[in-house]
ROLOMAR-753636 format. One record per residue (C-alpha): residue in three letters; x, y, z. Coordinates in steps of 0.1 Angstrom, whole numbers, m for minus. Layout:
// residues N
+------+-------+-------+-------+
| rest |     x |     y |     z |
+------+-------+-------+-------+
|  ALA |     X |     Y |     Z |
...
+------+-------+-------+-------+
END
This chain:
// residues 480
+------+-------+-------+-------+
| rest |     x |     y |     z |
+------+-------+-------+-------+
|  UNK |     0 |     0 |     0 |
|  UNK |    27 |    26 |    12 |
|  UNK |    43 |    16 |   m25 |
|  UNK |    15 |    21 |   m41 |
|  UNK |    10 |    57 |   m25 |
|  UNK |    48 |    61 |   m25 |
|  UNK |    47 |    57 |   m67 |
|  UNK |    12 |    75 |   m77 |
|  UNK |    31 |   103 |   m55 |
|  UNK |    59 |   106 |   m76 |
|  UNK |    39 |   105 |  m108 |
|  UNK |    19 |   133 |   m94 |
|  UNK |    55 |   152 |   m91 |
|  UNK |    68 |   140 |  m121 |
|  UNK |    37 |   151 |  m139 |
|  UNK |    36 |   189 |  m122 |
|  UNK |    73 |   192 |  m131 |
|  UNK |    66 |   184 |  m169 |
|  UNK |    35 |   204 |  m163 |
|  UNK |    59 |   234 |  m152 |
|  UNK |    85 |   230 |  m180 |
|  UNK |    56 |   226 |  m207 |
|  UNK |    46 |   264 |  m192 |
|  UNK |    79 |   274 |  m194 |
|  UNK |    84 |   266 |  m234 |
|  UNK |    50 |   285 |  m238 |
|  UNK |    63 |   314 |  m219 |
|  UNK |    94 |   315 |  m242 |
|  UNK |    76 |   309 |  m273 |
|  UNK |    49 |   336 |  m263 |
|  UNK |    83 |   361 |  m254 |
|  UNK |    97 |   353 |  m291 |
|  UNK |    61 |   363 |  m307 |
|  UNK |    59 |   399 |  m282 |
|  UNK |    95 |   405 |  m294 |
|  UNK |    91 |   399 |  m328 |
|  UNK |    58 |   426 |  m329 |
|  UNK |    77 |   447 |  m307 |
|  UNK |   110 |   450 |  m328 |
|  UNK |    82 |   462 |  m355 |
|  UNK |    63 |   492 |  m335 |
|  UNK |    94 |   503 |  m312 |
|  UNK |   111 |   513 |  m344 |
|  UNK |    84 |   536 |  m360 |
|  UNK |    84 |   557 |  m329 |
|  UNK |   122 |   562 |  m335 |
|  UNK |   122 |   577 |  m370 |
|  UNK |   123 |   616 |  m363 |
|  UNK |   153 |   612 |  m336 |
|  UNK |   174 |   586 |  m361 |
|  UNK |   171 |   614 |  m392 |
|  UNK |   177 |   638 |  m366 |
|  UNK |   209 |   617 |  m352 |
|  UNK |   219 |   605 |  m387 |
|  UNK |   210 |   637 |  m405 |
|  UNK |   189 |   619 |  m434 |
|  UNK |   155 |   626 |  m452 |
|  UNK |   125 |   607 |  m444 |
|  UNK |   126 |   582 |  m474 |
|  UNK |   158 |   569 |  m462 |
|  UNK |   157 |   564 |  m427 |
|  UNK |   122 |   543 |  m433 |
|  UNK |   149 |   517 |  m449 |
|  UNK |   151 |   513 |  m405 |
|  UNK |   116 |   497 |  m408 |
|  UNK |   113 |   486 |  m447 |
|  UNK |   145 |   465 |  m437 |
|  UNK |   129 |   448 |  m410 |
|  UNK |    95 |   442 |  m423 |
|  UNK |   114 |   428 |  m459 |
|  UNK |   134 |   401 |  m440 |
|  UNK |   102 |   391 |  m422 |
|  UNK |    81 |   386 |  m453 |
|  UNK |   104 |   374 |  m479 |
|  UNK |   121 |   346 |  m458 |
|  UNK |    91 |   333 |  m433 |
|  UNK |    78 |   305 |  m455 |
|  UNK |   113 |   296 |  m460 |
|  UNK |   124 |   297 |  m428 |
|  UNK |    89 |   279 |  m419 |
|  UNK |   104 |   250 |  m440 |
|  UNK |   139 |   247 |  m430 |
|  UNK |   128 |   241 |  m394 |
|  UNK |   108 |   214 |  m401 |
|  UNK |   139 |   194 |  m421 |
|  UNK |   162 |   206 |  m400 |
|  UNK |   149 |   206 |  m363 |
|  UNK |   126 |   231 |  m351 |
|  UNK |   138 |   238 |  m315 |
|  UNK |   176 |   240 |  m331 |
|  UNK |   162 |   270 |  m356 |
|  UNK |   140 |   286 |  m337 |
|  UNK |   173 |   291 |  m310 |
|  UNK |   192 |   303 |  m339 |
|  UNK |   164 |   323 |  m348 |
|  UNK |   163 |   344 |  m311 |
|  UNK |   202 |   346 |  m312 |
|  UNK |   204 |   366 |  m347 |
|  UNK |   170 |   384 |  m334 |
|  UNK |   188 |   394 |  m301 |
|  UNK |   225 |   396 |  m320 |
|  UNK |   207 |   419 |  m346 |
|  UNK |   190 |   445 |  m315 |
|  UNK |   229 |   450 |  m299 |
|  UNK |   240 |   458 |  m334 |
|  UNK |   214 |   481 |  m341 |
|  UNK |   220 |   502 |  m304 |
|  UNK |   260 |   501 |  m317 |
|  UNK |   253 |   516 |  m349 |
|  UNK |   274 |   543 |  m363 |
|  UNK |   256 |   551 |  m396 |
|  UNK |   224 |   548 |  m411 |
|  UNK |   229 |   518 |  m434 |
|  UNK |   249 |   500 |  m400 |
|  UNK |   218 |   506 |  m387 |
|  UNK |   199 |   491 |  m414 |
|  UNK |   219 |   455 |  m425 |
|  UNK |   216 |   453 |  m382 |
|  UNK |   175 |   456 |  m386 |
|  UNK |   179 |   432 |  m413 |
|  UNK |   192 |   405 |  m392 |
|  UNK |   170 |   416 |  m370 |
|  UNK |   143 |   408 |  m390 |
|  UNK |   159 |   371 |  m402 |
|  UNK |   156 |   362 |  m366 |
|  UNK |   117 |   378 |  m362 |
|  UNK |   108 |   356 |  m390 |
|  UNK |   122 |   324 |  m375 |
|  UNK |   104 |   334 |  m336 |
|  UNK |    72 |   338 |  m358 |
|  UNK |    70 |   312 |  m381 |
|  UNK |    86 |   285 |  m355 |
|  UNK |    67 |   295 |  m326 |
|  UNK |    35 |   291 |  m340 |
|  UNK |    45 |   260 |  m353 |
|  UNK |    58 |   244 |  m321 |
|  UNK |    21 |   250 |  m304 |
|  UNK |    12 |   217 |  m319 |
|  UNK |    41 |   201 |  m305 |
|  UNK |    39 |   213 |  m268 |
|  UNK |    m3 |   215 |  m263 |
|  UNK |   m30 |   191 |  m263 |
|  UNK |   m49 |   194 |  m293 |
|  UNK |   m84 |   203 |  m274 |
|  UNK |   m62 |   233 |  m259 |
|  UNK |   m45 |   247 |  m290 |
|  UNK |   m73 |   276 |  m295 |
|  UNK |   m62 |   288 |  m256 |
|  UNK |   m25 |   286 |  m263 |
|  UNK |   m33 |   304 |  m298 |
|  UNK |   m46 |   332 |  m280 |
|  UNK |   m20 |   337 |  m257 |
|  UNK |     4 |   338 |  m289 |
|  UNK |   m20 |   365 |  m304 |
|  UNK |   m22 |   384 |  m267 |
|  UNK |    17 |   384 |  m265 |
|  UNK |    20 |   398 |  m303 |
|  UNK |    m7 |   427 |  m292 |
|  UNK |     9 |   437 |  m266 |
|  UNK |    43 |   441 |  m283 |
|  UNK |    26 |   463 |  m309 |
|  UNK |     9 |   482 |  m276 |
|  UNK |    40 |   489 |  m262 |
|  UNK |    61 |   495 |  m290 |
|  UNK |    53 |   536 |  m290 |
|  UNK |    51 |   547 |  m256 |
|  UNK |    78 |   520 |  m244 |
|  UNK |   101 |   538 |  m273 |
|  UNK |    88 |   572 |  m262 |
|  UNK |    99 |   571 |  m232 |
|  UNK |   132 |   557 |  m237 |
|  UNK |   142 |   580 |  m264 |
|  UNK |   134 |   607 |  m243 |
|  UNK |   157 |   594 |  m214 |
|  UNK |   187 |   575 |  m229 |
|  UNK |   184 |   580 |  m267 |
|  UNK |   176 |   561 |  m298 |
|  UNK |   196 |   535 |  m290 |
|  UNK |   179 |   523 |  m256 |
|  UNK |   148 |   514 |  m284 |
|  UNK |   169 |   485 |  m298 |
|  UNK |   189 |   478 |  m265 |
|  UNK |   158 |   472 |  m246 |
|  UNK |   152 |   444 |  m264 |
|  UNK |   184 |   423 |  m253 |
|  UNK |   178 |   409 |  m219 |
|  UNK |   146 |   399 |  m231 |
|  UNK |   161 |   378 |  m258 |
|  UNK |   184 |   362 |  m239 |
|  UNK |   153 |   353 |  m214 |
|  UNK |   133 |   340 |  m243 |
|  UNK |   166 |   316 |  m259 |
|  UNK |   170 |   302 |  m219 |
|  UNK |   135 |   295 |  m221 |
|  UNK |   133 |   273 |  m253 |
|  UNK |   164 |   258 |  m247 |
|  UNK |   153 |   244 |  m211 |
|  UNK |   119 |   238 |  m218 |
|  UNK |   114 |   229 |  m251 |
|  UNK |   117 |   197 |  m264 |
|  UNK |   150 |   187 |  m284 |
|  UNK |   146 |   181 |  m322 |
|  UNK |   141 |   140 |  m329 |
|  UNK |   169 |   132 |  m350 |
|  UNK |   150 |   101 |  m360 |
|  UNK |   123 |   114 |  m376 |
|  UNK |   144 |   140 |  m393 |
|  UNK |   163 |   110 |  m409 |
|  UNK |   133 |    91 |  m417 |
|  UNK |   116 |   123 |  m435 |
|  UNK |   149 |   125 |  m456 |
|  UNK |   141 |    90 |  m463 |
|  UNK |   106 |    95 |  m477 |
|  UNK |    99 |   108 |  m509 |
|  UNK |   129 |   131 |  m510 |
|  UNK |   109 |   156 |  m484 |
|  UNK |   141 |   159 |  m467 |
|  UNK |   160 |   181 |  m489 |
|  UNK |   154 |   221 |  m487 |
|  UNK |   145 |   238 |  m519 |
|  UNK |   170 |   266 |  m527 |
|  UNK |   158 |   274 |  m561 |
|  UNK |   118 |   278 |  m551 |
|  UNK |   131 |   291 |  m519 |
|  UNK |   146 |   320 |  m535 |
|  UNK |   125 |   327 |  m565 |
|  UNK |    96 |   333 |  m538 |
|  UNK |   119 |   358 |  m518 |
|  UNK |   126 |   379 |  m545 |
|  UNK |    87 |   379 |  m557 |
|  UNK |    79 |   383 |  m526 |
|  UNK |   106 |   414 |  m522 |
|  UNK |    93 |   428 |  m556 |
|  UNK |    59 |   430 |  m544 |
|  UNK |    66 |   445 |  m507 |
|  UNK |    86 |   473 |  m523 |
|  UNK |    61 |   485 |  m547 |
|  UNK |    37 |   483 |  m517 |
|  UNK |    56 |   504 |  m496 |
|  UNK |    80 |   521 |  m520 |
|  UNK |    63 |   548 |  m534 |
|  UNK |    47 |   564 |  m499 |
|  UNK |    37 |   594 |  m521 |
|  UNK |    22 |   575 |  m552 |
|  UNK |    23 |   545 |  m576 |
|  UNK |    47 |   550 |  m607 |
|  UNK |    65 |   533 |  m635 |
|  UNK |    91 |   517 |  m608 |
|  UNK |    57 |   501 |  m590 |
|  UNK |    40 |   489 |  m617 |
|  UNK |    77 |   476 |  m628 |
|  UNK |    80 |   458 |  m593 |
|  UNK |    41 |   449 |  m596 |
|  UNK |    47 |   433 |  m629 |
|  UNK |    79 |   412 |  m617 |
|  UNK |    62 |   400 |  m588 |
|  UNK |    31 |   387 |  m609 |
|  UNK |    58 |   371 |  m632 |
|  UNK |    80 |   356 |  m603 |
|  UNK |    49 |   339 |  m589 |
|  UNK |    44 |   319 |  m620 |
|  UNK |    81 |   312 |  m626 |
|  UNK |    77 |   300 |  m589 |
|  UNK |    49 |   281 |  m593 |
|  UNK |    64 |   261 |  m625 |
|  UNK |   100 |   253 |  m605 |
|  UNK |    77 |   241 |  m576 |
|  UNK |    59 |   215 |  m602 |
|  UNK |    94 |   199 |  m612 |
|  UNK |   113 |   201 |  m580 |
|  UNK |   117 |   162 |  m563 |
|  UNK |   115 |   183 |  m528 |
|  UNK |    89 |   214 |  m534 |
|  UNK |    89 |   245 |  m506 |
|  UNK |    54 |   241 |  m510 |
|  UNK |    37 |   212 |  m521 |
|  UNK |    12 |   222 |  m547 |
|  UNK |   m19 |   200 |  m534 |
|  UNK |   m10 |   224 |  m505 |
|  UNK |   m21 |   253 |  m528 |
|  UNK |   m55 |   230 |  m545 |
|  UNK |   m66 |   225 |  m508 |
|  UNK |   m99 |   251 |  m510 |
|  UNK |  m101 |   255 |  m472 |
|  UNK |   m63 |   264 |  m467 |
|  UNK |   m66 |   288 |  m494 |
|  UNK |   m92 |   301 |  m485 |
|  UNK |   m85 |   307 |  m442 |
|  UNK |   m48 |   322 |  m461 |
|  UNK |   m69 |   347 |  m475 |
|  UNK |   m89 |   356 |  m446 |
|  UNK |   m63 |   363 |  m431 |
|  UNK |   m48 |   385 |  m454 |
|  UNK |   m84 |   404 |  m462 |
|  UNK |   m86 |   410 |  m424 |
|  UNK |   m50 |   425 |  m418 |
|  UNK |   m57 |   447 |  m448 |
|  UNK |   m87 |   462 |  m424 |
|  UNK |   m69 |   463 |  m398 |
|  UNK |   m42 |   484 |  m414 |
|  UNK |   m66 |   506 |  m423 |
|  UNK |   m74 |   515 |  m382 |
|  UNK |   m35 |   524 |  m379 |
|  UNK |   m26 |   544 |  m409 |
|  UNK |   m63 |   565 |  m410 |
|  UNK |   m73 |   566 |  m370 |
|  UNK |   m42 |   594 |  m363 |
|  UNK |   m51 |   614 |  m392 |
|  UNK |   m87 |   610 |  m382 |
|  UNK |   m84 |   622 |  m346 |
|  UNK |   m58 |   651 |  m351 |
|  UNK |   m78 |   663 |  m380 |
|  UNK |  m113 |   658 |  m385 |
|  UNK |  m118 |   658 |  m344 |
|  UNK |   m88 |   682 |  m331 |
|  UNK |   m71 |   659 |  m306 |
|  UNK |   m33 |   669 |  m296 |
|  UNK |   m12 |   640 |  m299 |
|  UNK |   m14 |   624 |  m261 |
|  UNK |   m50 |   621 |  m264 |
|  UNK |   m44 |   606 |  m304 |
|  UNK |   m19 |   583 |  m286 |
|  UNK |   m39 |   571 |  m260 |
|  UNK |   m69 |   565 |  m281 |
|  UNK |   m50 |   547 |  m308 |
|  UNK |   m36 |   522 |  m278 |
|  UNK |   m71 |   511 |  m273 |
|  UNK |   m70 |   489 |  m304 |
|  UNK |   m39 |   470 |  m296 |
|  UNK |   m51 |   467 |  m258 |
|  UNK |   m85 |   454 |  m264 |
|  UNK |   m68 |   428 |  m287 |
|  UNK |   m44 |   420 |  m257 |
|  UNK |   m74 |   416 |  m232 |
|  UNK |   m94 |   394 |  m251 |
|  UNK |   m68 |   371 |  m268 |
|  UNK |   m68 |   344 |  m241 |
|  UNK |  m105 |   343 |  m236 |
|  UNK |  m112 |   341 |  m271 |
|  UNK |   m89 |   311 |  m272 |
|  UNK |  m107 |   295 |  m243 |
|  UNK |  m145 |   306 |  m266 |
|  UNK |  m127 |   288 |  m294 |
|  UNK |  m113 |   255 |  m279 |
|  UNK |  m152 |   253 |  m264 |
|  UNK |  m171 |   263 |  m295 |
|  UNK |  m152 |   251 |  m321 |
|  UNK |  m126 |   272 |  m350 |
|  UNK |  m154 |   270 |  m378 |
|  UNK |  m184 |   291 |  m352 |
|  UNK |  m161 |   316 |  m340 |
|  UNK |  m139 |   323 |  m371 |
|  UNK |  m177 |   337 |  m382 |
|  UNK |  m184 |   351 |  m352 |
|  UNK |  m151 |   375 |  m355 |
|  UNK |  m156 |   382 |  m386 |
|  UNK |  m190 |   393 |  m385 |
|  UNK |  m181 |   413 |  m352 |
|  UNK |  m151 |   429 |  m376 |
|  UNK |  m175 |   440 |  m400 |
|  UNK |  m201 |   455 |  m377 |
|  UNK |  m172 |   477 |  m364 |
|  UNK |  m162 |   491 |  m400 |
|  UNK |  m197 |   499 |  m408 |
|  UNK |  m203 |   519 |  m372 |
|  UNK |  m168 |   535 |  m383 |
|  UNK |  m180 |   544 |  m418 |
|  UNK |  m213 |   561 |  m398 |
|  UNK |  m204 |   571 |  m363 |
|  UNK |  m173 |   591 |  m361 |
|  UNK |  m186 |   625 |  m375 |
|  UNK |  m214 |   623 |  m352 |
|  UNK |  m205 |   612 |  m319 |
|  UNK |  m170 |   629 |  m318 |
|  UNK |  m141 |   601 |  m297 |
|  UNK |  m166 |   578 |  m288 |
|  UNK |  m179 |   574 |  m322 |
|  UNK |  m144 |   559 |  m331 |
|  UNK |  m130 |   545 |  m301 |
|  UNK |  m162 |   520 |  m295 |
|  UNK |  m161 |   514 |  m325 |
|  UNK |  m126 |   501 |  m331 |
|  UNK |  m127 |   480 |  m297 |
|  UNK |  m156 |   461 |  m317 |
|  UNK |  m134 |   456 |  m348 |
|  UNK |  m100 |   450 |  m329 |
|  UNK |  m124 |   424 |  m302 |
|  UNK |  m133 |   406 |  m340 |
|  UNK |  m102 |   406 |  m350 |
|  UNK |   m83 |   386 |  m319 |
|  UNK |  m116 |   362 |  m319 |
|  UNK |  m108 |   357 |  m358 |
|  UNK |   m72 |   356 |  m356 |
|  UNK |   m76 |   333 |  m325 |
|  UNK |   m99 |   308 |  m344 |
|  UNK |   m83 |   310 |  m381 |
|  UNK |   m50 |   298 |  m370 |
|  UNK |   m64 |   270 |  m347 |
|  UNK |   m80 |   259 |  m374 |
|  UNK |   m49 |   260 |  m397 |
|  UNK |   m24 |   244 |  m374 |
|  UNK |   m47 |   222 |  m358 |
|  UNK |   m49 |   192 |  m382 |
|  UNK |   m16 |   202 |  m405 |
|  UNK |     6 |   174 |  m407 |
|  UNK |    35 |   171 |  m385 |
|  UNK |    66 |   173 |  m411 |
|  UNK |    46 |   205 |  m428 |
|  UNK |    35 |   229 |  m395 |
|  UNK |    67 |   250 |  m398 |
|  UNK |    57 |   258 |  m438 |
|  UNK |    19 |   259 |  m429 |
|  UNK |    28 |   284 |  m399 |
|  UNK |    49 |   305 |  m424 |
|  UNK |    21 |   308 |  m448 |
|  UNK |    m1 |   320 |  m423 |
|  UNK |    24 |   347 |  m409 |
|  UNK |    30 |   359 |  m444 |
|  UNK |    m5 |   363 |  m456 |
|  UNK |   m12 |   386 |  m425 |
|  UNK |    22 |   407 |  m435 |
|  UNK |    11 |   408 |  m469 |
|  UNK |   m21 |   419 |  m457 |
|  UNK |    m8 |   446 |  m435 |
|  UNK |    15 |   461 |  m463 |
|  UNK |    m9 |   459 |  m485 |
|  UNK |   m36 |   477 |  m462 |
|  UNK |    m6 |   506 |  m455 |
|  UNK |    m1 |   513 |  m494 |
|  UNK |   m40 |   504 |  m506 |
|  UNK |   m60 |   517 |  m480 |
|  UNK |   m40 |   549 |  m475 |
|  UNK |   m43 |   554 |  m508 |
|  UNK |   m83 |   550 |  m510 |
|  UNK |   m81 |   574 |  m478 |
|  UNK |   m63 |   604 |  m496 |
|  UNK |   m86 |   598 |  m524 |
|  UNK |  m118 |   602 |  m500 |
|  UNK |  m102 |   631 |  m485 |
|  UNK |   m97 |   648 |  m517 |
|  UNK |   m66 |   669 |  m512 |
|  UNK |   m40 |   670 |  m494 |
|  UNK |   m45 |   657 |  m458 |
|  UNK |   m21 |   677 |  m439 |
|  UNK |   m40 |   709 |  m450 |
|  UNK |   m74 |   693 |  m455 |
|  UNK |  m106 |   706 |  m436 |
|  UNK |  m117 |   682 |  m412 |
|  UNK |  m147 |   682 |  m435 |
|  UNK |  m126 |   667 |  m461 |
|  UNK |  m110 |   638 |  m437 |
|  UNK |  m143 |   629 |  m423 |
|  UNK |  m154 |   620 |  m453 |
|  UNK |  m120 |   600 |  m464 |
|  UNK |  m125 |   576 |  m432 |
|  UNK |  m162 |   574 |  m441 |
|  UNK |  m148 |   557 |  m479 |
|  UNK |  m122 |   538 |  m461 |
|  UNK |  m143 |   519 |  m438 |
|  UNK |  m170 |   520 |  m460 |
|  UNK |  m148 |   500 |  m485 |
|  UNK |  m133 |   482 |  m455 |
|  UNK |  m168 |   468 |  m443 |
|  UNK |  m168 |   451 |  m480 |
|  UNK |  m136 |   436 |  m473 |
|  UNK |  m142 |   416 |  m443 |
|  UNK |  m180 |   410 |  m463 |
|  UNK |  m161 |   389 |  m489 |
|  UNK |  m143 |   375 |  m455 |
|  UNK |  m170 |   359 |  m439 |
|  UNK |  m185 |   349 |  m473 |
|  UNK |  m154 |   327 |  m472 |
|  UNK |  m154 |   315 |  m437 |
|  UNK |  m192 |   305 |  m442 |
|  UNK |  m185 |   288 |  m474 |
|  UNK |  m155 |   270 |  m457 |
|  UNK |  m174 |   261 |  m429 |
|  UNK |  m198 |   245 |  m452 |
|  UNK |  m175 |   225 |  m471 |
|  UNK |  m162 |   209 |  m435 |
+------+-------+-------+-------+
END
């Protein structure tokens, strides 16, 4: 009897020490997605002092942020891939080591294009924490709880975008632009402790086996590279131009469209394709891909109209624009761990609907309320759409990641990462276009007539958007 005690009390232990180290790789995996946000929004707030420090225009010393956001988007599907041939836990540590490498560099700086290759390695490593984090969800949490641990990877990614401006504010104003970059060291070095404790190590076994199997095991340079540089082509003529679209865009436009079919063709011959192209006929992944992407687009829109909207149209100095832009980005934080509990209880398919129809409400009350209820008429408002958008978000990529196939999460994760990038660059360059157009002029000098009436287009357009977005998630939800 005392045996039997003695043993089902060191299984209970065992099991609470497992149970600890298991919350200890989420904690690091959650630290690599708030860093990876947070390397993103920090920087923006920095712009005026570093062409101030480095006594550059404007269009060059966004190369701080292009740079970043370029390394991200062109290499996360590749980076996706490598970890899972390679080991995802051995990547993702490299990953954290160039992301926190790449933040001393960019506080040691001496010049602006220092600065810029440091943000670029930066960035390498931000891809890797955000592809491969994702990823390892499936291999660290039950499957019934993957919606809650999918909301605490969306709470962690809000909250880094929260901070990012007044964290950076502040610090700028006491020790300089550098503390915006150095802040993010010992953090790094908390998150690689973390997944290197906590995590589990790669298998080497089923590494060899995959290289066994259909020639799955090899990494595809060619495809792997063709789909950087379309992907590169397209990000710069998104964010390029800033002031309009020209020859040069349309140039980059028309290379893109042409990369993606020369990518498409190489991926049909390779023996070992990036991307598996029954990956691509499978209706329901393309279609949560471009949910995803349709829905960052929107929510773009809140960041690069909402400043312009309050200063102008309503008056506001900047504190009060700063602190009711911030309640976006905190709603989003509050609600991602609930909504991942709603999901695991509910099911992906109901609440991926549910956000999305929540997200649309919210652009229409934005494309109505604003010019007649003053703050409030935006702020509500945008808690509705950003409270949609953490449900969606929540539920989209539980129900990506939930049934992928083992060998293929780190792929699947980076497609999912990269459609919401591509949806947020496009959303800067589209829907800031369509903005200016609405307002009519210029919007620095425009009446606040004028950029009343742009965000009433914006969201009015923006409310079609998600439309066509829950058209899809119904339509996917029938076909399941």
């Amino acid at each position: 009897m005392r045996e039997a005690v003695a043993e089902q009390a060191a299984e209970a232990v065992g099991g609470t020490a497992r149970g600890l180290v298991a919350q200890g790789g989420l904690a690091g995996l959650a630290l690599a997605m708030l860093l990876s946000s947070l390397g993103t929004s920090i920087a923006n707030v920095g712009l005026p002092a570093l062409a101030l420090a480095f006594d550059v225009p404007f269009r060059e010393v966004q190369w701080v942020v292009l740079a970043y956001l370029l390394a991200i988007t062109t290499l996360i599907v590749g980076v996706g891939r490598l970890g899972d041939i390679v080991g995802r836990r051995r990547l993702l540590l490299l990953g954290i080591a160039l992301f926190t490498a790449g933040s001393a560099a960019s506080a040691a700086a001496s010049g602006l294009w220092m600065l810029v290759a440091a943000r670029a390695v930066q960035g390498l490593g931000a891809a890797a924490m955000m592809a491969l984090a994702t990823a390892f969800v499936g291999d660290t949490v039950p499957k019934e709880r993957i919606g809650r641990a999918m909301g605490l990877m969306g709470t962690t990614s809000a909250i880094g975008t929260a901070l990012g401006p007044s964290l950076g504010g502040l610090l700028i104003a006491a020790f300089g632009w550098p503390a915006i970059f150095l802040v993010t060291v010992p953090p790094g070095v908390a998150a690689f402790l973390l997944v290197r404790r906590c995590l589990p190590a790669d298998r080497v076994e089923a590494q060899v086996e995959t290289a066994r199997g259909a020639g799955r095991g090899s990494f595809d340079g060619p495809g792997t590279l063709i789909l950087a540089l379309t992907l590169a082509a397209y990000a710069l003529a998104m964010t390029g131009g800033r002031g309009g679209f020209g020859w040069s865009d349309l140039a980059l436009l028309l290379a893109a469209a042409g990369g993606s079919w020369l990518f498409l063709a190489v991926e049909a011959r390779t023996a070992s394709p990036l991307l598996r192209l029954e990956m691509l006929r499978d209706r329901t992944l393309r279609g949560r891909l471009a949910m995803s992407m349709l829905v960052a687009t929107v929510l773009m829109a809140t960041l690069v109209v909402g400043p312009f909207h309050l200063a102008r149209a309503l008056g506001l100095g900047a504190a009060a624009v700063g602190m009711a832009m911030s309640a976006g980005p905190l709603v989003a934080a509050l609600t991602g761990v609930p909504a991942g509990r709603v999901v695991d209880r509910f099911g992906a398919a109901r609440m991926t609907i549910l956000g999305l129809g929540a997200t649309t409400g919210g652009c229409v009350l934005l494309a109505l309320l604003p010019a007649t209820l003053g703050v409030a008429g935006y702020v509500g408002p945008l808690v509705v759409v950003t409270a949609g958008y953490a449900l969606f978000q929540t539920a989209n990529n539980t129900a990506v990641m939930a049934d992928v196939e083992k060998d293929r999460r780190g792929v699947v994760s980076g497609l999912l990462n990269l459609s919401r990038n591509l949806g947020l660059i496009t959303g800067a360059s589209v829907m800031g276009a369509l903005f200016t157009l609405g307002v009519g002029t210029e919007v620095a000098v425009a009446a606040p007539e004028a950029v009343a009436a742009g965000t009433r287009t914006t969201f009015a357009v923006a409310a079609g958007l998600i439309a066509v977005a829950l058209l899809l998630a119904v339509r996917t939800a029938g076909r399941r």
